[in-house]
N, CA, C and O atoms as a MOPAC input file, in Angstrom:
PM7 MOZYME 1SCF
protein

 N      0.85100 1    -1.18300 1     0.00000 1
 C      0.00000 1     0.00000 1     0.00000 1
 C      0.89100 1     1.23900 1     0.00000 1
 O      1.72200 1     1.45400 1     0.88200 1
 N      0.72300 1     1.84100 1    -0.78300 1
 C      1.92300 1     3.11200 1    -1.01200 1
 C      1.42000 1     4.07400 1     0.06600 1
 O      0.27600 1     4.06400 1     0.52200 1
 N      2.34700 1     4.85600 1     0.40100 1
 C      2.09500 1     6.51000 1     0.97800 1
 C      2.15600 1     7.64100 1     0.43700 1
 O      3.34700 1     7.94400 1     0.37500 1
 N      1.57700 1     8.36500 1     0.04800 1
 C      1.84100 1     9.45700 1    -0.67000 1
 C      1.55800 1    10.45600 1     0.36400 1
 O      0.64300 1    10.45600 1     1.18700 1
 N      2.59700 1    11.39700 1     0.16200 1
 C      2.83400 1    12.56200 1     1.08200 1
 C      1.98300 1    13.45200 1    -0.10100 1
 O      1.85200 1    13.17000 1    -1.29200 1
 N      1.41300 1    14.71000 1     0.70300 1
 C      0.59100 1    15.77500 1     0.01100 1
 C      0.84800 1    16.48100 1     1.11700 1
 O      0.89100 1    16.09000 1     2.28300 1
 N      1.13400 1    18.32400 1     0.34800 1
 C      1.15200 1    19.44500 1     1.13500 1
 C      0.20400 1    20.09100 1     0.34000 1
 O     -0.04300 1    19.90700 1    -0.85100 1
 N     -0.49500 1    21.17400 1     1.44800 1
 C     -1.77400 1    21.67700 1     1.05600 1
 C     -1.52600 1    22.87200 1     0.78800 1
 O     -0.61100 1    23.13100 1     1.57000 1
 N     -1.72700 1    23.76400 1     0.21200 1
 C     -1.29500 1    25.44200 1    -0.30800 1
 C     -2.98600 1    25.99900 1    -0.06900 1
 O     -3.95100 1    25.25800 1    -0.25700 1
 N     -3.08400 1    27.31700 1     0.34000 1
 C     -4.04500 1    28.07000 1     0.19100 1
 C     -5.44800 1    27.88300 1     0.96300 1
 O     -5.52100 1    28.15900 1     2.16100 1
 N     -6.64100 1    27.37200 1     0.18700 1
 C     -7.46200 1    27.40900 1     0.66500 1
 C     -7.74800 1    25.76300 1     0.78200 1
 O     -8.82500 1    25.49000 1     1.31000 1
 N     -7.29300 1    25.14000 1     0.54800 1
 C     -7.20500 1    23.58900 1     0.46700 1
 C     -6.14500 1    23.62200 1     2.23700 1
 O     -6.82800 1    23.09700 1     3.11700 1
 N     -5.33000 1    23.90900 1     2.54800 1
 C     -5.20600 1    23.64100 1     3.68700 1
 C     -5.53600 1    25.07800 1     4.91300 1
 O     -4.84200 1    25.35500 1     5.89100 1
 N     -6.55400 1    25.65300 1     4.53400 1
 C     -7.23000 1    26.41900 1     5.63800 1
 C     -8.76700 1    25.12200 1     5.55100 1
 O     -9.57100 1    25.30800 1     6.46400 1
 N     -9.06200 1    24.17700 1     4.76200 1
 C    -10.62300 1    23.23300 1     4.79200 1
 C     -9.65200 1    21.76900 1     5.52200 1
 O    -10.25200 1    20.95400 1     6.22200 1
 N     -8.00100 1    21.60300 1     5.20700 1
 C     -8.41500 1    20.36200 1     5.99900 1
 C     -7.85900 1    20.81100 1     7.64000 1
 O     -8.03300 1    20.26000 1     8.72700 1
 N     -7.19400 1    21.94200 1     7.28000 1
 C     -6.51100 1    22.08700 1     8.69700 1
 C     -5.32200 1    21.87300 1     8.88200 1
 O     -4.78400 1    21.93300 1     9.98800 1
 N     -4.48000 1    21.45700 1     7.30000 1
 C     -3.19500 1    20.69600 1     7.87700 1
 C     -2.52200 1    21.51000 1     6.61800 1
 O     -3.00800 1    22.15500 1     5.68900 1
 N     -1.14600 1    21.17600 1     7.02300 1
 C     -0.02200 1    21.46400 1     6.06500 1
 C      0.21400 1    20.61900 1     5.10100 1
 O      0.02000 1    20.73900 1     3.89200 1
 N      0.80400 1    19.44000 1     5.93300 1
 C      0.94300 1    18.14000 1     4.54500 1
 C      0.40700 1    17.01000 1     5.94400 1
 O      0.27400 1    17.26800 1     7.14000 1
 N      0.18800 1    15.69600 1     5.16900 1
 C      0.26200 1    14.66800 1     5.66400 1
 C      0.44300 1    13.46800 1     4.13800 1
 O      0.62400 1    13.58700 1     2.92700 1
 N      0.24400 1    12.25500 1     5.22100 1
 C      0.95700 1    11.35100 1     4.10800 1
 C     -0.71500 1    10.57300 1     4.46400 1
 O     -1.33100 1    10.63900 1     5.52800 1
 N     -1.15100 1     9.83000 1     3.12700 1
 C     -2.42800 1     9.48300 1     2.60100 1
 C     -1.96300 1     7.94400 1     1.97900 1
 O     -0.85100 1     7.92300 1     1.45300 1
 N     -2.62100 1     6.85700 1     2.00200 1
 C     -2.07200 1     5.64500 1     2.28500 1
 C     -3.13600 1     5.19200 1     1.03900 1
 O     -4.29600 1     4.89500 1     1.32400 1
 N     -2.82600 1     5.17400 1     0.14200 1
 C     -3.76100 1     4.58600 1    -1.06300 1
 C     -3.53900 1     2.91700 1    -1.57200 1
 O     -2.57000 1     2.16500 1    -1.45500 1
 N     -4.64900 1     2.76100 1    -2.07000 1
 C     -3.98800 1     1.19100 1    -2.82900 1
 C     -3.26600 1     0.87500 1    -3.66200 1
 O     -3.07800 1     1.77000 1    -4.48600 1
 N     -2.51000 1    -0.44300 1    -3.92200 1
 C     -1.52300 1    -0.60500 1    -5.32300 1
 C     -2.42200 1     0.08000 1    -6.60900 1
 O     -3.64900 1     0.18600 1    -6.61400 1
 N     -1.56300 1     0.48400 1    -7.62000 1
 C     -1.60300 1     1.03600 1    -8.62400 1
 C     -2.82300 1     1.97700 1    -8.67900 1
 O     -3.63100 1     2.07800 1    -9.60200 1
 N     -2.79700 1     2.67600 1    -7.45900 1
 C     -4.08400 1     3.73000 1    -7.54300 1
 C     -3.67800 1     5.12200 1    -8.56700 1
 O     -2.48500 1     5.40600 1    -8.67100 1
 N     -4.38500 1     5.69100 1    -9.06700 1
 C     -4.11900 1     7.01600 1   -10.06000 1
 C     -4.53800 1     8.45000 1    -9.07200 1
 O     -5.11100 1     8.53300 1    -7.98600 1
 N     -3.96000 1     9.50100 1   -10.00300 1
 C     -4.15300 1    10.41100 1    -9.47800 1
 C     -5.86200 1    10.79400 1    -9.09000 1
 O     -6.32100 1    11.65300 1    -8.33800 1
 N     -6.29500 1    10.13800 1    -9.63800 1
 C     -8.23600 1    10.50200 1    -9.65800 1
 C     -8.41500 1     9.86100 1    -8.32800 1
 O     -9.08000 1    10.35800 1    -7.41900 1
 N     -7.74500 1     8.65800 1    -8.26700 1
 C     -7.50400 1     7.73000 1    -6.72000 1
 C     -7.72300 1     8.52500 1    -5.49500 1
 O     -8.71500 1     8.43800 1    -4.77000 1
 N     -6.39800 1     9.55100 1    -5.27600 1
 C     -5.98300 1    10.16500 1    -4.71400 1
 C     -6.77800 1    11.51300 1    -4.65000 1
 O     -6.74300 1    12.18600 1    -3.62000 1
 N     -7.44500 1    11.88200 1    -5.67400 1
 C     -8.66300 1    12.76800 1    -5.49800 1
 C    -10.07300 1    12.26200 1    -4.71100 1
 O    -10.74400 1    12.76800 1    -3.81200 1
 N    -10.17500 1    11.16600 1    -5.39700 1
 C    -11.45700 1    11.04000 1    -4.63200 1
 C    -11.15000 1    10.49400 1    -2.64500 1
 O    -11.89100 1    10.56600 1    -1.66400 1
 N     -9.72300 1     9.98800 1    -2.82700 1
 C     -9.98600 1     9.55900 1    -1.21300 1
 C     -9.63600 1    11.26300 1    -0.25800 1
 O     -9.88100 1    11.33400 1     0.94600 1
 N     -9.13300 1    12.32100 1    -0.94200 1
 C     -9.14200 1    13.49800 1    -0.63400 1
 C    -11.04200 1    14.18900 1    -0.27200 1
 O    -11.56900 1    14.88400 1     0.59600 1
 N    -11.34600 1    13.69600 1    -1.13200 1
 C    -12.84900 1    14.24000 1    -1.10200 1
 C    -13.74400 1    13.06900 1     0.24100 1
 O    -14.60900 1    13.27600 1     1.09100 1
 N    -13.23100 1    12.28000 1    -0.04200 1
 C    -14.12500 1    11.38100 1     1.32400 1
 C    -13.94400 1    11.99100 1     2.40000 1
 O    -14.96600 1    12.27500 1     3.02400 1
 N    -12.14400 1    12.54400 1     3.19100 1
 C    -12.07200 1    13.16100 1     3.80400 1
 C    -12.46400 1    14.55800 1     4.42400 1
 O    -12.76500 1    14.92800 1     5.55900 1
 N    -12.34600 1    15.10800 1     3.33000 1
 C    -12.43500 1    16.29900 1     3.41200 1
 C    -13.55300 1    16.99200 1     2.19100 1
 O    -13.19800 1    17.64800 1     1.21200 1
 N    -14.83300 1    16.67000 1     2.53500 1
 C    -15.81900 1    16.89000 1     1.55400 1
 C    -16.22000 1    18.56600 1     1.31300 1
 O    -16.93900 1    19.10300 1     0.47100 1
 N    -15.37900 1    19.14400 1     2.50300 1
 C    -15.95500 1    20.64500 1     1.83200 1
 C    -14.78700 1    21.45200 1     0.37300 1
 O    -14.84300 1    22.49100 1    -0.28600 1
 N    -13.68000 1    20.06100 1     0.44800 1
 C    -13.18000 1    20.59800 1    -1.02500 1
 C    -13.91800 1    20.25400 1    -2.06600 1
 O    -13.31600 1    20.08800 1    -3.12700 1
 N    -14.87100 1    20.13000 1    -2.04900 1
 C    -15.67800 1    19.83500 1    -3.55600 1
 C    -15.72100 1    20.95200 1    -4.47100 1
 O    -15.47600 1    21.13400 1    -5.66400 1
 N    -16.31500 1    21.97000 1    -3.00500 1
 C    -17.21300 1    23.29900 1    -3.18700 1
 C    -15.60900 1    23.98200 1    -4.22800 1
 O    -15.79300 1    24.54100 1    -5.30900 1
 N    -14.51300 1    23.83400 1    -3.78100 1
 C    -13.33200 1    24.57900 1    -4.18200 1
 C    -12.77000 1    23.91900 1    -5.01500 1
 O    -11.93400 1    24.74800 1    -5.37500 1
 N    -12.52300 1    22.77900 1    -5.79400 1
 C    -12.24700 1    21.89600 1    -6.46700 1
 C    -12.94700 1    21.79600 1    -7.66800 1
 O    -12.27400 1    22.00400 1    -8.67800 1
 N    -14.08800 1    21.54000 1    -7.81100 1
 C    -15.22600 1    20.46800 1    -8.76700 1
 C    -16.04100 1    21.57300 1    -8.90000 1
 O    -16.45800 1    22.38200 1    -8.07000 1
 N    -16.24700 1    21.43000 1   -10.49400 1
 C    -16.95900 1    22.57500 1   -11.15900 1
 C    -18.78000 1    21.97300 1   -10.91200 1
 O    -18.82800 1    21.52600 1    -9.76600 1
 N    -19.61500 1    21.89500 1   -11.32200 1
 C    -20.98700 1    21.55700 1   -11.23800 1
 C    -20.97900 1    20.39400 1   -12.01800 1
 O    -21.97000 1    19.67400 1   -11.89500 1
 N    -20.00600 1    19.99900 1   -12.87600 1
 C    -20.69500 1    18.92300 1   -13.47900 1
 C    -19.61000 1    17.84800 1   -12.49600 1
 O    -19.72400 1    16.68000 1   -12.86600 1
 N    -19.08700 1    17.94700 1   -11.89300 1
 C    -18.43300 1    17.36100 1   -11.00300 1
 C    -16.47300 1    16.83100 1   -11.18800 1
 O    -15.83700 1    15.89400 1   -10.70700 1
 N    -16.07100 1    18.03000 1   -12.15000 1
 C    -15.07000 1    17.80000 1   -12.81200 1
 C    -14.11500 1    19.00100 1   -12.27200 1
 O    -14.75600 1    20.00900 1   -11.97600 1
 N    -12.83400 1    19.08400 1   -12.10200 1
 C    -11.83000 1    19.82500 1   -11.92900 1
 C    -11.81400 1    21.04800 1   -12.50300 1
 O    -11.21100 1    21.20000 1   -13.56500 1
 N    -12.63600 1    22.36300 1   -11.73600 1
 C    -12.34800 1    23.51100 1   -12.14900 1
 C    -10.81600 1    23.36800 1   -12.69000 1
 O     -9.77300 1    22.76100 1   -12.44800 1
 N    -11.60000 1    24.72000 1   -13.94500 1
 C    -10.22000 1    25.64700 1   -14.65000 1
 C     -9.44900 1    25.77500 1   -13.74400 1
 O     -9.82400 1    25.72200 1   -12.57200 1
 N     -7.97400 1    26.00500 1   -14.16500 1
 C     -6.69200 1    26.42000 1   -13.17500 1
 C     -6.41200 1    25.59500 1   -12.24900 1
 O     -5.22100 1    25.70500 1   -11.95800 1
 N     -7.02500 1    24.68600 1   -11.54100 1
 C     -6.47900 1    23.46600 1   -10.54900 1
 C     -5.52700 1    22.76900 1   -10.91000 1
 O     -6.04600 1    22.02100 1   -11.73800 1
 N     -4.50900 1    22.52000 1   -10.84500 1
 C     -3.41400 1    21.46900 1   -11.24700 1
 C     -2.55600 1    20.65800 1   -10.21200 1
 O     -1.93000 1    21.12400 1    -9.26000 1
 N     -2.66300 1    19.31800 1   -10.60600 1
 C     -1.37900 1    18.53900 1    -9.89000 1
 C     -0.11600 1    18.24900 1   -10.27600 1
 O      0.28200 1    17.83500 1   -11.36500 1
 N      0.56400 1    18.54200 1    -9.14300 1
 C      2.14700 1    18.07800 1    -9.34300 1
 C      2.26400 1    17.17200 1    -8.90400 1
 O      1.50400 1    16.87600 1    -7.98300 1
 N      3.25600 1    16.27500 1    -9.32300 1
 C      3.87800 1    14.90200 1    -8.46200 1
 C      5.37200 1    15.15900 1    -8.81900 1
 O      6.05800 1    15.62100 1    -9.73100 1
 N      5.49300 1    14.56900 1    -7.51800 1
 C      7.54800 1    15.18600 1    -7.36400 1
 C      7.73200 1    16.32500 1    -7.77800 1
 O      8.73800 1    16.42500 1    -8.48000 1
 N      7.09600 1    17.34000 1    -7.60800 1
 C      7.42000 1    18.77000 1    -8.33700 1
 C      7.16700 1    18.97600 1    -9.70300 1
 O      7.42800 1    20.15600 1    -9.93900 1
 N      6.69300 1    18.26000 1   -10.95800 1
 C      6.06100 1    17.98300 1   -12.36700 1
 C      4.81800 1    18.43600 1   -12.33300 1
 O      4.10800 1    18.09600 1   -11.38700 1
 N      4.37900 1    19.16500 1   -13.20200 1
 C      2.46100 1    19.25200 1   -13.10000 1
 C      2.25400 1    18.38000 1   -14.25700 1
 O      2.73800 1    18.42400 1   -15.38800 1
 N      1.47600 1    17.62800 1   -13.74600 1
 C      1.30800 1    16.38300 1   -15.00200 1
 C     -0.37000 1    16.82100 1   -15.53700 1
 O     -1.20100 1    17.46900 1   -14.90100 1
 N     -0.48900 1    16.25500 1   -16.82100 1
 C     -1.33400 1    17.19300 1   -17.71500 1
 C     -2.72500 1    16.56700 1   -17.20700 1
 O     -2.65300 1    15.33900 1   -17.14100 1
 N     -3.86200 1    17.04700 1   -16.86300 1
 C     -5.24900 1    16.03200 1   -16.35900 1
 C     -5.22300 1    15.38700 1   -17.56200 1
 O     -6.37600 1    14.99500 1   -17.38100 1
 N     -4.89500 1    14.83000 1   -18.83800 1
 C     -5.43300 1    14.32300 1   -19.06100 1
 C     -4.47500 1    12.67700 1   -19.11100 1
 O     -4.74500 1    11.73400 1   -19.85500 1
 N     -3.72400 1    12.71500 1   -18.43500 1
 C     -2.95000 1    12.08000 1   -17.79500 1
 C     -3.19900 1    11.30100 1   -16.31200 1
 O     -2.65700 1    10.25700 1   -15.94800 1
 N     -4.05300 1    12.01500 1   -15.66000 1
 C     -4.37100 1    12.01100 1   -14.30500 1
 C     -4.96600 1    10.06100 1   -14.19200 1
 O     -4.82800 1     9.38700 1   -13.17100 1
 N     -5.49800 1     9.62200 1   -15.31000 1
 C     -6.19900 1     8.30100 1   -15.07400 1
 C     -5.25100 1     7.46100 1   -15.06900 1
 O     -5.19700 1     6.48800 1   -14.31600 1
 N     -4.13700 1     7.87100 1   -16.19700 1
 C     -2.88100 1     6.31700 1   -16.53700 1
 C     -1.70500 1     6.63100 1   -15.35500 1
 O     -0.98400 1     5.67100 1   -15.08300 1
 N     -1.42000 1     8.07900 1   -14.53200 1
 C     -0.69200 1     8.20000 1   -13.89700 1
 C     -0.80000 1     7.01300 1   -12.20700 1
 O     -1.43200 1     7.40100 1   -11.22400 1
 N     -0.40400 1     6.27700 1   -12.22100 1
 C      0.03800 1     5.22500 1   -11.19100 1
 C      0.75900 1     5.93900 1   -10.62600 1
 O      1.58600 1     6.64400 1   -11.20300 1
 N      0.50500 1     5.88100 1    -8.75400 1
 C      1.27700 1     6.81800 1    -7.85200 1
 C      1.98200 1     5.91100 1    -7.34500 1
 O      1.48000 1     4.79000 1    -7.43000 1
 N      3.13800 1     5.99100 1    -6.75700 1
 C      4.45700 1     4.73700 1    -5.94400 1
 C      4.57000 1     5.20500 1    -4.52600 1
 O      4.22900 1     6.31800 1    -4.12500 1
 N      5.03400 1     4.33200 1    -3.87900 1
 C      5.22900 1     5.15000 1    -2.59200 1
 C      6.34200 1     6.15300 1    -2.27100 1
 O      7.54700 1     6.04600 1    -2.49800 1
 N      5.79100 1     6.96300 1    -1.79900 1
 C      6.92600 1     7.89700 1    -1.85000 1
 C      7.03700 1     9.14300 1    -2.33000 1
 O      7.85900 1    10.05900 1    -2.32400 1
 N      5.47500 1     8.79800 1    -2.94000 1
 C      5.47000 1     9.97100 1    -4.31900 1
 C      4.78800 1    11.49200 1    -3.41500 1
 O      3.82800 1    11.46900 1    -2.64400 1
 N      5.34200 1    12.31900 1    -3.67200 1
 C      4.43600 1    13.50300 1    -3.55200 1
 C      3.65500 1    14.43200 1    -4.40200 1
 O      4.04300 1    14.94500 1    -5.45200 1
 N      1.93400 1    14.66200 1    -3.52900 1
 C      1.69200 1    15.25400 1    -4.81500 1
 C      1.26300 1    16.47700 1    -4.27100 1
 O      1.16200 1    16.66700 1    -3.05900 1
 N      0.98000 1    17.39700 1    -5.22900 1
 C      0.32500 1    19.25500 1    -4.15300 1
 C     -0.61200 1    19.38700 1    -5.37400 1
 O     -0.32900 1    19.00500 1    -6.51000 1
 N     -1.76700 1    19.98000 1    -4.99400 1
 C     -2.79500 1    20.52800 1    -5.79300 1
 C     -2.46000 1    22.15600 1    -5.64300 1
 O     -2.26900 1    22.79700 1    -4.60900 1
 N     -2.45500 1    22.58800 1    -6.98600 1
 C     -2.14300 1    23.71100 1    -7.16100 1
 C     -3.25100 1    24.53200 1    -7.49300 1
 O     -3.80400 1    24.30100 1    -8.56800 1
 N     -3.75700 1    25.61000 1    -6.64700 1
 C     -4.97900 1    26.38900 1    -6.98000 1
 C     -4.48000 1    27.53900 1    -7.68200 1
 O     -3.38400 1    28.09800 1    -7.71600 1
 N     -5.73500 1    27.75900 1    -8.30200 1
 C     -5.08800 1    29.29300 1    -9.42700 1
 C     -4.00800 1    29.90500 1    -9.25300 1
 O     -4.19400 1    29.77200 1    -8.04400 1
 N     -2.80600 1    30.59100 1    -9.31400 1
 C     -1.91200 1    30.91300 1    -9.25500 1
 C     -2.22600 1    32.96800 1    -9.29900 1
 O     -1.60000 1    33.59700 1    -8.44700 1
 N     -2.87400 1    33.54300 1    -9.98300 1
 C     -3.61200 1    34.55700 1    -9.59100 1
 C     -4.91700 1    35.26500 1   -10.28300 1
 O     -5.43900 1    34.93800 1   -11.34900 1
 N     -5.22300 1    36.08900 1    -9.59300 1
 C     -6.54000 1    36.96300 1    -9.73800 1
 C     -7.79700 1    35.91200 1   -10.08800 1
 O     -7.50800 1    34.74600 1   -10.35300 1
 N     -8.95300 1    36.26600 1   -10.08500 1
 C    -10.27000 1    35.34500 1   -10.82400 1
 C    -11.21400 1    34.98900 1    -9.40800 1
 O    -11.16700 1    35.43300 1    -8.26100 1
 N    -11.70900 1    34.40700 1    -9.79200 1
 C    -13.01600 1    33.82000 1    -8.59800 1
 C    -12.93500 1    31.93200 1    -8.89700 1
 O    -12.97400 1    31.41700 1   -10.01400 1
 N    -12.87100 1    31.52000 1    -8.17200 1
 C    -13.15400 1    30.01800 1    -7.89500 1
 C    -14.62000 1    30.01900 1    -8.38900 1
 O    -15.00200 1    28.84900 1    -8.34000 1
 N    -15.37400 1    30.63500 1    -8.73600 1
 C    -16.77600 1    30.56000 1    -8.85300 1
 C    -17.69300 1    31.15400 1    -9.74000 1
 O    -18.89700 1    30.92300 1    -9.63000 1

């Protein structure tokens, strides 16, 4: 069962409360993996995350090991242990909404 470490930036760690922690997913889980066991936890990132049709607002991006890998990548990307990933919220100006 891998560990993946995640640090939280912005308004993603003022909803879980934390800086980073490490998140314990199953073999060959994907980055969508790692989204949705984020959302079990912590269900008020939806509201900041997920557009209405239930898909990754504009400007959200993930890195792993420091890489922003492209969403449309996010399904074949297999996470290892060890791996770190950060969700990156808009970078500036606009409305989440």
């Amino acid at each position: 069962m891998p560990k993946i470490k995640t640090r939280y930036l912005a308004f993603i760690r003022e909803e879980t409360k934390k800086v980073e922690e490490e998140i314990d997913l199953p073999l060959n889980s994907t980055i969508y993996e790692f989204l949705d066991e984020l959302f079990k936890r912590y269900g008020g990132l939806r509201k900041y995350l997920l557009n209405s049709a239930g898909e990754l607002r504009d400007g959200i991006n993930v890195a792993l090991n420091g890489d922003v890998i492209p969403r449309a990548k996010y399904g074949e990307t297999i996470l290892k242990d060890g791996d770190e990933l950060v969700i990156i919220p808009p970078i500036s100006g606009g409305s989440l909404f």
